[in-house]
DSSP file (Angstrom, degrees, kcal/mol; ACC not computed):
  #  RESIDUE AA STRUCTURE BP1 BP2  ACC     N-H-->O    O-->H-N    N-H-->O    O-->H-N    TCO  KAPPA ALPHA  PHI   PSI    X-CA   Y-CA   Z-CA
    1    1 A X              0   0    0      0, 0.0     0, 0.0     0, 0.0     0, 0.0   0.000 360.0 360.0 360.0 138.8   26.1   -6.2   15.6
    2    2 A X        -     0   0    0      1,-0.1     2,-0.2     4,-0.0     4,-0.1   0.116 360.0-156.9 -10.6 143.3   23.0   -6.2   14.0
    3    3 A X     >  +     0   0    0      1,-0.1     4,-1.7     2,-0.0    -1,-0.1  -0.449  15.5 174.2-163.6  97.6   22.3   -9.2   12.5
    4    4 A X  H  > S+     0   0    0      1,-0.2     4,-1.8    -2,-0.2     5,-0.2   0.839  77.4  49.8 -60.3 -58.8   19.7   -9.0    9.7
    5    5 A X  H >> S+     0   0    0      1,-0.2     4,-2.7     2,-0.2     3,-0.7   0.948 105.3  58.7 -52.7 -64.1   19.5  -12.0    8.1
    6    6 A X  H 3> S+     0   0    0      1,-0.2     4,-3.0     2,-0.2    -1,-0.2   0.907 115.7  42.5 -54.0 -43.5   19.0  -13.9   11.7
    7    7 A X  H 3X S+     0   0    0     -4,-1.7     4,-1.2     2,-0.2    -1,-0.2   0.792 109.2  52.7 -58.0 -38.9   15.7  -11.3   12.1
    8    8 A X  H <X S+     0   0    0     -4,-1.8     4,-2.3    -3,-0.7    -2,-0.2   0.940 111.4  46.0 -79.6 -63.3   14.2  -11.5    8.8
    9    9 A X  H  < S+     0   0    0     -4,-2.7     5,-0.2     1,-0.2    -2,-0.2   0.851 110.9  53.2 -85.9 -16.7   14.2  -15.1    8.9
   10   10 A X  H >X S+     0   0    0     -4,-3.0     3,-1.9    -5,-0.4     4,-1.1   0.982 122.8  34.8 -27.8 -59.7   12.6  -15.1   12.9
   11   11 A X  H 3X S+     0   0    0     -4,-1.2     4,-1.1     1,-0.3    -2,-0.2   0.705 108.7  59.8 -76.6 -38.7   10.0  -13.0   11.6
   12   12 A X  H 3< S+     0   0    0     -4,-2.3    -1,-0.3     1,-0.2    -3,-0.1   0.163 114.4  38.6 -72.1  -0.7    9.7  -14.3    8.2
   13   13 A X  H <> S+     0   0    0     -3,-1.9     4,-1.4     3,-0.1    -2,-0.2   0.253 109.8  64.9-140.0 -16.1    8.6  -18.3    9.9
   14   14 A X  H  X S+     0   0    0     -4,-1.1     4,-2.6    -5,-0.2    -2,-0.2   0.976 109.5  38.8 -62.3 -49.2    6.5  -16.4   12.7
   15   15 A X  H  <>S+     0   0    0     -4,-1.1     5,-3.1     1,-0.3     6,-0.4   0.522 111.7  51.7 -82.2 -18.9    4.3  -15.2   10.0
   16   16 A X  H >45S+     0   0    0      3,-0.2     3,-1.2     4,-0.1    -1,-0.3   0.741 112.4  50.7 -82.5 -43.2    4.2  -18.3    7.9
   17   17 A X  H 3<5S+     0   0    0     -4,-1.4     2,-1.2     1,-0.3    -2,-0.3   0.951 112.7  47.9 -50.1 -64.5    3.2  -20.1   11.1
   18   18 A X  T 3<5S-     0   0    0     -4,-2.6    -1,-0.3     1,-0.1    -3,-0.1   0.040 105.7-129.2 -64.9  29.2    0.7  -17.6   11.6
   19   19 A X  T < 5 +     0   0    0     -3,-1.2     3,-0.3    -2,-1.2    -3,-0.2   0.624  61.0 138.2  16.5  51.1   -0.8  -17.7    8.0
   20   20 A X      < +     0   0    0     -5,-3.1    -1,-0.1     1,-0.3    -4,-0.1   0.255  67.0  64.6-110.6  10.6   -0.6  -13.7    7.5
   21   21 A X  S    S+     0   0    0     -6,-0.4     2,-1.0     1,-0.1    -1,-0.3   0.792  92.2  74.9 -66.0 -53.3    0.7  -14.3    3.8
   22   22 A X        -     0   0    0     -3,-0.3    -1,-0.1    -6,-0.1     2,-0.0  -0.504  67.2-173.7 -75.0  70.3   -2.7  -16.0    3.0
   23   23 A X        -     0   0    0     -2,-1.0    -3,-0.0     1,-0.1     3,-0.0  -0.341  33.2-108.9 -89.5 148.1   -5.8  -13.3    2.7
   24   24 A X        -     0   0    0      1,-0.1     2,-0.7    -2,-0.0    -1,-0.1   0.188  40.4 -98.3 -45.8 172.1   -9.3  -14.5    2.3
   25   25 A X        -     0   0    0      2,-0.0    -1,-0.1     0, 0.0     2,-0.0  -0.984  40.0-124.1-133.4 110.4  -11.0  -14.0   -1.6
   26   26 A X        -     0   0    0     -2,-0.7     4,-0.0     1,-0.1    -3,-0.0  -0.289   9.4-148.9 -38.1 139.3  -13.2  -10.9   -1.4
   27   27 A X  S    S+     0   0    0      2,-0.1    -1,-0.1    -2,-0.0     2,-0.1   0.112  78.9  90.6 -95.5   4.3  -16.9  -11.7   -2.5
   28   28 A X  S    S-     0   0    0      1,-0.1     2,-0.2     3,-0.0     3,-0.0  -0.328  91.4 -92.8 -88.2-156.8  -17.0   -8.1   -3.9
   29   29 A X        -     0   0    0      1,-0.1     2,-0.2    -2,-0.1    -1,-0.1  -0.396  51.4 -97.0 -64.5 152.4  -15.7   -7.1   -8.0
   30   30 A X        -     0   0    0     -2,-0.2     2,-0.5     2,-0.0    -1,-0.1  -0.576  39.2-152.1 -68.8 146.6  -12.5   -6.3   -8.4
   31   31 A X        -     0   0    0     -2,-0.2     2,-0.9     2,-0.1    -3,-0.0  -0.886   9.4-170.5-129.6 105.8  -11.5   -2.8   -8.5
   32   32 A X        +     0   0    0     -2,-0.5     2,-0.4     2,-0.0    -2,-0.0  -0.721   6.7 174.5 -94.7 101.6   -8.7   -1.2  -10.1
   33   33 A X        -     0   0    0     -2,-0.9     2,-0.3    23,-0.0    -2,-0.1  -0.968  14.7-162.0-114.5 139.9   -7.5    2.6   -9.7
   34   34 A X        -     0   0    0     -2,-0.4     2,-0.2     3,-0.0    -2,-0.0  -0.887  20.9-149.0-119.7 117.2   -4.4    3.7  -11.3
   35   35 A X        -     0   0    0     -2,-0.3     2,-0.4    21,-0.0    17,-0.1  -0.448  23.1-108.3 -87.1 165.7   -3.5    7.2   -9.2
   36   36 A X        -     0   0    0     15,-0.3     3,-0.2    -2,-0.2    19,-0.0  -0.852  51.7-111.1-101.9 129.3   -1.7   10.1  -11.1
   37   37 A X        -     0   0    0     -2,-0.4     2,-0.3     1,-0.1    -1,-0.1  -0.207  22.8-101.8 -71.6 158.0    1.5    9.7   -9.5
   38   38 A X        +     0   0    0      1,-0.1    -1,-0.1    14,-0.0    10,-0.0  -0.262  66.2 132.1 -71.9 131.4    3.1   12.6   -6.7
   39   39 A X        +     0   0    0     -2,-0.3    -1,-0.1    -3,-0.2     2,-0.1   0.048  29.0 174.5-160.5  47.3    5.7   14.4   -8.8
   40   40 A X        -     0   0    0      1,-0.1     4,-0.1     2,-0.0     3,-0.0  -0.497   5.5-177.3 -54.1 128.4    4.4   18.0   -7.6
   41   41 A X        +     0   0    0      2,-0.1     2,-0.3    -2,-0.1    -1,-0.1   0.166  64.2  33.9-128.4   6.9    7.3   20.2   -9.5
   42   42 A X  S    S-     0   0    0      3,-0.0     3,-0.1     0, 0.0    -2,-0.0  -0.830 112.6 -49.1-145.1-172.3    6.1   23.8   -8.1
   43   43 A X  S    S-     0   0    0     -2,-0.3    -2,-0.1     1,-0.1     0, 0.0  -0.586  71.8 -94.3 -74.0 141.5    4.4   25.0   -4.5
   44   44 A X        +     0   0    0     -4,-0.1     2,-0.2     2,-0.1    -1,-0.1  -0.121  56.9 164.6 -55.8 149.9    1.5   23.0   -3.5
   45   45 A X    >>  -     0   0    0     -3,-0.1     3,-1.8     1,-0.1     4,-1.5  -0.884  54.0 -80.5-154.0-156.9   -1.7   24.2   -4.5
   46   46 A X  H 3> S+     0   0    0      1,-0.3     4,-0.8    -2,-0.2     5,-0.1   0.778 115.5  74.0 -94.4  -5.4   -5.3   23.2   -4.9
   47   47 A X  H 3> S+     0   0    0      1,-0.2     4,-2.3     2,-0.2     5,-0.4   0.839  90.0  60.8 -26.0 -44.4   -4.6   21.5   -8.2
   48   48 A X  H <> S+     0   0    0     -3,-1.8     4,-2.4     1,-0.2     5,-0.3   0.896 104.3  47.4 -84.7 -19.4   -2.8   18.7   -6.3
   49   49 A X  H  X>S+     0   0    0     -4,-1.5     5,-1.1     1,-0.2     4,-0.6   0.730 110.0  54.8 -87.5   0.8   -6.2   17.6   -4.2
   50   50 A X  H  X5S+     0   0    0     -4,-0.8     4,-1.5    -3,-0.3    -1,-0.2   0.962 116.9  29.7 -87.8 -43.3   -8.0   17.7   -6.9
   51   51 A X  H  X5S+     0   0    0     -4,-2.3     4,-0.7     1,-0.2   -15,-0.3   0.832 137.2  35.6 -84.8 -29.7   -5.9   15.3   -8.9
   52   52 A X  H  <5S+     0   0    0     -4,-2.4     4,-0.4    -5,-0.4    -3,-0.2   0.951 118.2  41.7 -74.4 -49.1   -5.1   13.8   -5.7
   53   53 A X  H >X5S+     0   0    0     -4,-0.6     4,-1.1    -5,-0.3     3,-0.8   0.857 104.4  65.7 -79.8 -41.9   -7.9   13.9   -3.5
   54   54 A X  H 3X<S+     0   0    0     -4,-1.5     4,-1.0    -5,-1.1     3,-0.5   0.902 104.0  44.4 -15.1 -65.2  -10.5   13.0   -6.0
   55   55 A X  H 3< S+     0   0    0     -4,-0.7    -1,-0.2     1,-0.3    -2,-0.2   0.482 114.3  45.9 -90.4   6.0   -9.1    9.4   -6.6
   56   56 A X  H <> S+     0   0    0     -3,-0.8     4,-1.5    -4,-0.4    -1,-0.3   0.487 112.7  55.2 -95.5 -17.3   -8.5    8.4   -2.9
   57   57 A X  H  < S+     0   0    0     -4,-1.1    -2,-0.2    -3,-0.5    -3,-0.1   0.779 116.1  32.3 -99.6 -26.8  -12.0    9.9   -2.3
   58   58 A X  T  < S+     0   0    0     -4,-1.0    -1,-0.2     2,-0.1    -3,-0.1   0.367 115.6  65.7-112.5   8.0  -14.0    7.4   -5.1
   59   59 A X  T  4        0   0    0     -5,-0.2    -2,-0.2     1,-0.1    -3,-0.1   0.830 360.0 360.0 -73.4 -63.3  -10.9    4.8   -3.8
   60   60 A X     <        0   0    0     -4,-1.5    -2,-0.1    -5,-0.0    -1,-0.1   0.437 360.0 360.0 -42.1 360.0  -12.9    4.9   -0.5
């Protein structure tokens, strides 16, 4: 059997050894974008890259 717990915590003290919790402090501004979330409720169309593709494109 599986045994989750036993994995999660292997993995979970590899990565604390390795300090991959810890990220460096950006020297740019902070940036916040709030995306319109996916909830498309009809057939895709070019409505959704606009609300979509816009804000990943000025995220970039």
């Amino acid at each position: 059997m599986y045994d989750f717990a036993k994995i999660e915590r292997k993995w979970r003290q590899k990565w604390t050894e390795q300090n991959l919790y810890i990220t460096p402090d950006s020297p740019k501004n902070k940036f916040y974008l709030l995306e319109m979330y996916a909830y498309p409720s009809g057939d895709i169309h070019i409505g959704h890259f606009r609300n979509y593709g816009v804000g990943d494109t000025v995220w970039r």
